[in-house]
N, C-alpha and C positions, 0 to 999 in steps of 0.2 A: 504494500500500500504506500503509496505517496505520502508525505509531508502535507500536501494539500487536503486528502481525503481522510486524513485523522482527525480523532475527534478532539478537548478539550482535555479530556483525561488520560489519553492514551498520549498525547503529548506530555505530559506532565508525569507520567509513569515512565517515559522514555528519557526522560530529561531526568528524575529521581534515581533511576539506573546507573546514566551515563555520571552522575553525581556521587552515588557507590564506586564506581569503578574507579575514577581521579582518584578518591579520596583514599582509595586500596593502593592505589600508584602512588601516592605519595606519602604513607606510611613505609612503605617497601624503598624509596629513595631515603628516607629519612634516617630507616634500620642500615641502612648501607652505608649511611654518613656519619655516623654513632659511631666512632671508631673505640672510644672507651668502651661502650657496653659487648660490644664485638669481642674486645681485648680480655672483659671478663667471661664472659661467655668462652673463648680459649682456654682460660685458666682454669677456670669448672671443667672442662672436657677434661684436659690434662689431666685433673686431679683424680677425677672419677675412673680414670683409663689407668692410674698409676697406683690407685687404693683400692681396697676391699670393699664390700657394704656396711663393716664396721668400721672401718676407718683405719684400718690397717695398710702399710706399705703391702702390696703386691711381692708376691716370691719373687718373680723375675726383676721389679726395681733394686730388691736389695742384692739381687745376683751380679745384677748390672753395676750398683754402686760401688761392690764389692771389687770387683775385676778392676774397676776404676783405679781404688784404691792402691790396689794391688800393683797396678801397672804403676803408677806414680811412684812405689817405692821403689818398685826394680829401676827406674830411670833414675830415681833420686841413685840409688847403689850404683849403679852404670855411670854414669856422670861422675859422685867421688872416687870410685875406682881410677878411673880413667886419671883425674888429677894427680894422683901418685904416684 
């Protein structure tokens, strides 16, 4: 149906739609410009990805931390060796 052959209300329903929709378009621009809440939003992933559902580190972070560790001393050794 045409623009002409519409009636009062069905304009105004179409016009309340198209009015939803912007107003969904610019929430969604606005979450995208939010770089802080984005940033915590990462941080909660992170955390929930690297803890338990009681709040515990994950096995594999402290395996991971651990090697970490681990690796840091043998270069700490590696390195004063080497000086002597």
């Amino acid at each position: 149906m045409s623009d002409q052959h519409k009636t009062p209300e069905e304009l105004e329903a179409e016009i309340a739609l198209q009015r939803e929709q912007l107003a969904g378009t610019v929430d969604e621009l606005a979450a995208k410009l939010d770089v802080k809440s984005q940033a915590q939003h990462k941080v909660a992933a992170l955390k929930d990805s690297a803890t338990t559902d009681d709040g515990r580190p994950r096995n594999e972070v402290i395996a991971a931390a651990g090697s970490l560790v681990a690796m840091a001393v043998v270069l700490l050794l590696w390195r004063r060796r080497g000086r002597h």
